[in-house]
matplotlib code that plots the C-alpha trace (Angstrom):
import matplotlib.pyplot as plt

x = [-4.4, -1.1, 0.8, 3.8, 1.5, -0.1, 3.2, 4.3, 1.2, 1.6, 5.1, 3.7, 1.1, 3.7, 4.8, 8.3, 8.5, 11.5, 9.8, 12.5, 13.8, 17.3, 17.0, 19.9, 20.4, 22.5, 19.4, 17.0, 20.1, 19.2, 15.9, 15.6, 18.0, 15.6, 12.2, 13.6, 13.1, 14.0, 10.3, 9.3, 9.3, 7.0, 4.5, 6.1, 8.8, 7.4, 9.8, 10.1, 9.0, 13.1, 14.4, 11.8, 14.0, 17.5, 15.2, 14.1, 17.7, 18.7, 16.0, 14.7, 11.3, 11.8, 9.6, 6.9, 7.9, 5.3, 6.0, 4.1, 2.3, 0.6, 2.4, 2.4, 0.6, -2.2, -2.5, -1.0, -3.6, -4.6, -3.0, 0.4, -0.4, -1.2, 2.1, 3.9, 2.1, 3.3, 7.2, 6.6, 5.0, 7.8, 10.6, 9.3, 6.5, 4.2, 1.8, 1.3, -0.1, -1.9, -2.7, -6.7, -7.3, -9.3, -12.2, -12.0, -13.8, -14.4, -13.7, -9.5, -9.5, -10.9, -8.4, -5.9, -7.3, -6.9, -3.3, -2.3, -4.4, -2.8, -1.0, -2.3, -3.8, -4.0, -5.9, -4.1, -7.3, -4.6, -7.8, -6.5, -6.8, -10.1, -12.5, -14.8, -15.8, -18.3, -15.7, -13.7, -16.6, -17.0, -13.6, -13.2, -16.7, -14.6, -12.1, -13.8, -16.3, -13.2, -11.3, -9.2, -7.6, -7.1, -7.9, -4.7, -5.1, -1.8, 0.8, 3.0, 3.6, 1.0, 0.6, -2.3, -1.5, -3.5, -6.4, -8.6, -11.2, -10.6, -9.7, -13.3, -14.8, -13.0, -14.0, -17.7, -17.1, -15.2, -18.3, -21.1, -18.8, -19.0, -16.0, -13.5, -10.5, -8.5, -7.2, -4.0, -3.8, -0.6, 1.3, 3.1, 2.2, 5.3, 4.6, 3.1, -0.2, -1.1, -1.1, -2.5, -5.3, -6.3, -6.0, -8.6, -11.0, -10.6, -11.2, -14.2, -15.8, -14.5, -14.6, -12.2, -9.3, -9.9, -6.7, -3.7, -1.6, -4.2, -6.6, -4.7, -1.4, 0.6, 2.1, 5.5, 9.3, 10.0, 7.4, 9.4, 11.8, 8.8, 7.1, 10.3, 10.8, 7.5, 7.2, 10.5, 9.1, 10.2, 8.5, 7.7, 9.4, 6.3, 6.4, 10.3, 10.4, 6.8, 5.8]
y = [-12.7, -14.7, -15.0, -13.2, -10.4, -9.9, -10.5, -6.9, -5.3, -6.2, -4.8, -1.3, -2.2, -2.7, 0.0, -1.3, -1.2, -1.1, -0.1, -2.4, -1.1, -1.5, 0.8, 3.1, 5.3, 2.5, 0.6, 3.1, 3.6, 0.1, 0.2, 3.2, 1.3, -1.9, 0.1, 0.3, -3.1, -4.6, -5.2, -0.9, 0.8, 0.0, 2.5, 3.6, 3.0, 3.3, 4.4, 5.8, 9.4, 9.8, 9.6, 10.9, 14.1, 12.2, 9.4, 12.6, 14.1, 10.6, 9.7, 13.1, 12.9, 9.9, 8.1, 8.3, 7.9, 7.1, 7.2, 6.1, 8.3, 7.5, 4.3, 1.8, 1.9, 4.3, 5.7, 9.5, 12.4, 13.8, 16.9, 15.3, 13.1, 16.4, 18.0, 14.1, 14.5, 17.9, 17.5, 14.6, 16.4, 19.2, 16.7, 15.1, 12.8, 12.3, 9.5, 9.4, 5.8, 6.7, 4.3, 5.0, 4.7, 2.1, 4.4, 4.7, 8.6, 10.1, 13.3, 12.1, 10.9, 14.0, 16.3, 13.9, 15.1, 18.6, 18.2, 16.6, 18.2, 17.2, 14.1, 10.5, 9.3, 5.8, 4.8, 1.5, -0.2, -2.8, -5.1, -8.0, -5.9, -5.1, -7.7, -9.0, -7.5, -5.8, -3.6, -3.7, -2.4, 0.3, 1.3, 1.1, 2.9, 6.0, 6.1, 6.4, 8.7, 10.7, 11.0, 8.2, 7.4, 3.7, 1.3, -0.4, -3.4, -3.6, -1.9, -5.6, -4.9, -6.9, -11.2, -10.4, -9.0, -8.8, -12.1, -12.4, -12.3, -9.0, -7.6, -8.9, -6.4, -3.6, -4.5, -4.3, -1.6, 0.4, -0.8, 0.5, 3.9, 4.4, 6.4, 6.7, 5.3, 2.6, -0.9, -1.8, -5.6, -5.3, -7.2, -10.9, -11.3, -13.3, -14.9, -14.8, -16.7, -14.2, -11.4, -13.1, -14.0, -9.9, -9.2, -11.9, -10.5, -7.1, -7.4, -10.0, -6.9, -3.7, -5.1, -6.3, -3.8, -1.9, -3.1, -0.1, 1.8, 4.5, 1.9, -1.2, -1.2, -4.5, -3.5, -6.0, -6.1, -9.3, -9.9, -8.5, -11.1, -13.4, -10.7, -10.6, -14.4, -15.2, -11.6, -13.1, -16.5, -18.6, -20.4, -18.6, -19.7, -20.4, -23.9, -24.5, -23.1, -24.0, -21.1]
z = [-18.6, -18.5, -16.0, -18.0, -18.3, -15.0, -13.2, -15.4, -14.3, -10.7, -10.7, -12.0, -9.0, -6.4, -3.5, -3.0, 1.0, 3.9, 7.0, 8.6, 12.4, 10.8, 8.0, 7.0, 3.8, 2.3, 2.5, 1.1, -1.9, -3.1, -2.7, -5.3, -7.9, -7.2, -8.1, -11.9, -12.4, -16.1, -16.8, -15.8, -12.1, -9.5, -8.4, -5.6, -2.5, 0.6, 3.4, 7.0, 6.9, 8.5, 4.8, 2.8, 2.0, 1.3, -1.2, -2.6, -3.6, -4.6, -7.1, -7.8, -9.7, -11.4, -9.1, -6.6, -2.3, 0.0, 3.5, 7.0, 9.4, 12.9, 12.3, 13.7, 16.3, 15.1, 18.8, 17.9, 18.2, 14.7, 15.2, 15.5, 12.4, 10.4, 11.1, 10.7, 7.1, 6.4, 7.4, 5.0, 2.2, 2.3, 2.2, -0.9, -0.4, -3.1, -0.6, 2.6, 4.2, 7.4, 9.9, 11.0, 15.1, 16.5, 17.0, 13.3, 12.5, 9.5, 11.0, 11.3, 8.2, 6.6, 8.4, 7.2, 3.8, 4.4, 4.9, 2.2, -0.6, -3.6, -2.6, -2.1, 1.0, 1.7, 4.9, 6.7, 8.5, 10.4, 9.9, 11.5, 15.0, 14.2, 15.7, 12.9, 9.0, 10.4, 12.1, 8.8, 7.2, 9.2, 9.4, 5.6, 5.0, 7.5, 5.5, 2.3, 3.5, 4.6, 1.8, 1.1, -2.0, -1.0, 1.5, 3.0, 5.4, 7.3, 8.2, 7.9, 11.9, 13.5, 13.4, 10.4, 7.2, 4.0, 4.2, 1.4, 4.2, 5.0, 1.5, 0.2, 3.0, 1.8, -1.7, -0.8, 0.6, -1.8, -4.4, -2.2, -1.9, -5.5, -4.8, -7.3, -4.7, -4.8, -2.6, -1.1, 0.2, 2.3, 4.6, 4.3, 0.8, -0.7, -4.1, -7.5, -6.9, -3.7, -6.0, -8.4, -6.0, -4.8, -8.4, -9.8, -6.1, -7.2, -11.0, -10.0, -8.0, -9.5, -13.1, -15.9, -16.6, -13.1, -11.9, -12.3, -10.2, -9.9, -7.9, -7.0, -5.1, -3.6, -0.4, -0.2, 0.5, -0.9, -3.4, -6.3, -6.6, -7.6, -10.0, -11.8, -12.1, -13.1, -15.9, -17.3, -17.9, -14.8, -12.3, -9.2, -6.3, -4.2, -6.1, -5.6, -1.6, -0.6, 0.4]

ax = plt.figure().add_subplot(projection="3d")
ax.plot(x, y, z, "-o")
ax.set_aspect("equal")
plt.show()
């Protein structure tokens, strides 16, 4: 694919994230307009659960809002994560990105499920606190057994995000599931050739034209500026800032 196409599809791929501890409404105001980007809307903005309601009002049903529960420390019991999930689901959110605990059970993720039947759940593995891909495996093989619809690897709060280490683990993973759920690399991933990167992994193990909103999201704050250069026929600014 060229990179004028593939930087279009990763847009549609992207959830548009501020999880910054300085959000305000202003913040979450721009964000919206900036999800209609001049080459189509991303998949979704992802947002604290705190203004899940007002992005609601603002943008009505013209796009999707994820928001963040147990996060980010992933230590909350499961019942305080269920209710987290339901204040968020009656505000408005159409996702909710859960961050699994360190004992990593199918049995939370599954209740997870439960409450919110009907909306998308995307399990956050935080792999690079995990100690080695055998615990990624097992952490990802929890969440699918659970329920997931995607695997996430970071909440973007920890030293490790997204590695391609850690991303070909949950690719395995979601294979030997033969569940139909999707992948979310997330977490300090900046520039074109990145993206480009999980998308050539995932296509490589899930198969040529796998790759779509419905299975493959880009969890990133600042990666849109790139997408957008490099869709509208300029370089990426990995090559100008060295990044």
């Amino acid at each position: 694919m060229q990179d004028q196409d593939l930087a279009r599809l990763l847009v549609s791929c992207l959830d548009l994230t501020d999880l910054s501890d300085t959000c305000a409404q202003g913040d979450i105001a721009s964000l919206i307009a900036r999800a209609q980007t001049q080459v189509g809307p991303v998949a979704a903005i992802c947002i604290w659960p705190r203004f899940v309601a007002f992005a609601r009002r603002l943008a009505g049903e013209r796009m999707r809002i994820a928001t963040v529960v147990n996060f980010p420390s992933g230590t909350a019991d499961v019942g305080a994560s269920v209710e987290e999930a339901a204040q968020a689901i009656a505000d408005g959110a159409d996702e909710i990105d859960y961050v699994l605990s360190r004992e990593a059970t199918v049995a939370e993720v599954s209740a997870m499920r439960d409450a919110c039947e009907g909306r998308t759940l995307k399990v956050i593995l935080e792999t690079g606190e995990r100690e080695d891909a055998s615990a990624i495996a097992r952490a990802a093989q929890a969440a699918l057994e659970g329920g997931a619809d995607f695997i996430k690897t970071s909440t973007g709060k920890t030293r490790m995000g997204a590695t391609p280490e850690a991303v070909a683990v949950m690719l395995d993973a979601l294979r030997r599931s033969g569940r139909a759920a999707g992948i979310k690399p997330s977490g300090g991933i900046r520039g074109f050739s990145e993206a480009r990167r999980y998308f050539d992994m995932a296509e490589a193990a899930m198969g040529t034209g796998w790759v779509g909103p419905a299975t493959f999201r880009l969890g990133a704050s600042s990666l849109l500026i790139d997408l957008l250069a490099v869709a509208e026929g300029q370089p990426s600014a990995e090559s100008q800032e060295g990044y």
